[in-house]
C-alpha positions as CSV (number, residue, x, y, z in Angstrom):
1,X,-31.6,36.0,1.6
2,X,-34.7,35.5,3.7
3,X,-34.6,35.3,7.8
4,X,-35.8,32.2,8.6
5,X,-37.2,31.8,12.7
6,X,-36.6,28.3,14.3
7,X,-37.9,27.4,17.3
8,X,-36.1,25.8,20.2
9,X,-37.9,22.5,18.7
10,X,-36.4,22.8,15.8
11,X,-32.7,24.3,16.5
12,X,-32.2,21.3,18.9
13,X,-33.3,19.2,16.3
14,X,-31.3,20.7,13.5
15,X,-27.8,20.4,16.2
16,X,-28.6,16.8,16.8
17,X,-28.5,15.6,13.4
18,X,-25.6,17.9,13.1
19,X,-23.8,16.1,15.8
20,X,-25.0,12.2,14.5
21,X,-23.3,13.6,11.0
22,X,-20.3,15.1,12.7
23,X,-20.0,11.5,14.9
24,X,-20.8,9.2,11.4
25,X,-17.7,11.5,9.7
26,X,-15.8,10.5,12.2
27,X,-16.5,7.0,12.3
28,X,-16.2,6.7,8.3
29,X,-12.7,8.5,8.6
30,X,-11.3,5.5,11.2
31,X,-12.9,3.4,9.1
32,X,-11.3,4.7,5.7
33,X,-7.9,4.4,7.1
34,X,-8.5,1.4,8.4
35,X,-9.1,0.5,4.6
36,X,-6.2,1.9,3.4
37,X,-3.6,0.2,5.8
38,X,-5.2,-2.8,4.7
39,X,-5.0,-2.3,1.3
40,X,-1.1,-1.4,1.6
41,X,-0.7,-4.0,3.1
42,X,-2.2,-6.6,0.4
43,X,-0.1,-4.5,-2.2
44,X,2.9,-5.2,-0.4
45,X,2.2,-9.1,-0.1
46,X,1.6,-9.3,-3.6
47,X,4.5,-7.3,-5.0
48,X,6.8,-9.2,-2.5
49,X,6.8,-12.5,-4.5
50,X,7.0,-11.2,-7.7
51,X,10.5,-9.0,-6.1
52,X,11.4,-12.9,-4.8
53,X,11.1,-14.0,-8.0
54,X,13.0,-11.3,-9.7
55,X,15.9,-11.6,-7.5
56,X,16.1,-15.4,-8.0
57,X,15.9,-14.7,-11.4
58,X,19.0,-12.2,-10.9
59,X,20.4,-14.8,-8.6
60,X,20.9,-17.2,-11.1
61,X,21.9,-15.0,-13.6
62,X,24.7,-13.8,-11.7
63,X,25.8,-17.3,-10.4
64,X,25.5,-18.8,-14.2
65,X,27.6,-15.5,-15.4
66,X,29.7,-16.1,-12.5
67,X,30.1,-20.1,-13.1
68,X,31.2,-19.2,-16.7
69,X,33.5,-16.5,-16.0
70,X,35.4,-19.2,-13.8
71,X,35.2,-21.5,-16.5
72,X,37.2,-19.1,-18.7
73,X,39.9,-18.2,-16.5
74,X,40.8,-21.7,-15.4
75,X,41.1,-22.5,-19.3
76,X,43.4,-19.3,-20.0
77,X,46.3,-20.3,-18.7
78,X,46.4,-23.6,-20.6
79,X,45.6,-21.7,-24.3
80,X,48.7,-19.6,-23.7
C-alpha cells in the first residue's frame, strides 16, 4: 500500500464531505422509518376490512347455524 500526503487543504476537505455523508445517512435513516411506519400502517388499513369482512362472514355463519339449531330443538319434542 502506498503513503499518500494530504495537505491541510485537502484533509479538511476530505472530513467535510465526510460529515455532509455522515449528516445525509442520517437524514435518509429518519426518513426510511418514516416510510416504513407509513407503510404498516396502509397494510393494516387494508387487511382490516377484509378481517371485517371475514368475521361478518363468520357472523352469519354462526347465527344461520345457530337459527337452525333452534329450529330443531323446538321440533324435537313434538316428533317424540
Amino acid at each position: 500500500m502506498q503513503n499518500v500526503t494530504l495537505t491541510a487543504e485537502e484533509f479538511n476537505t476530505l472530513m467535510a464531505q465526510r460529515e455532509a455523508a455522515v449528516t445525509e445517512r442520517e437524514a435518509l435513516r429518519g426518513e426510511l422509518k418514516v416510510v416504513k411506519i407509513e407503510r404498516d400502517l396502509l397494510q393494516e388499513t387494508q387487511r382490516l376490512p377484509a378481517q371485517t369482512v371475514r368475521r361478518q362472514e363468520r357472523g352469519a355463519a354462526t347465527a344461520s347455524r345457530n337459527s337452525s339449531t333452534k329450529r330443531r330443538l323446538w321440533f324435537l319434542p313434538m316428533c317424540r
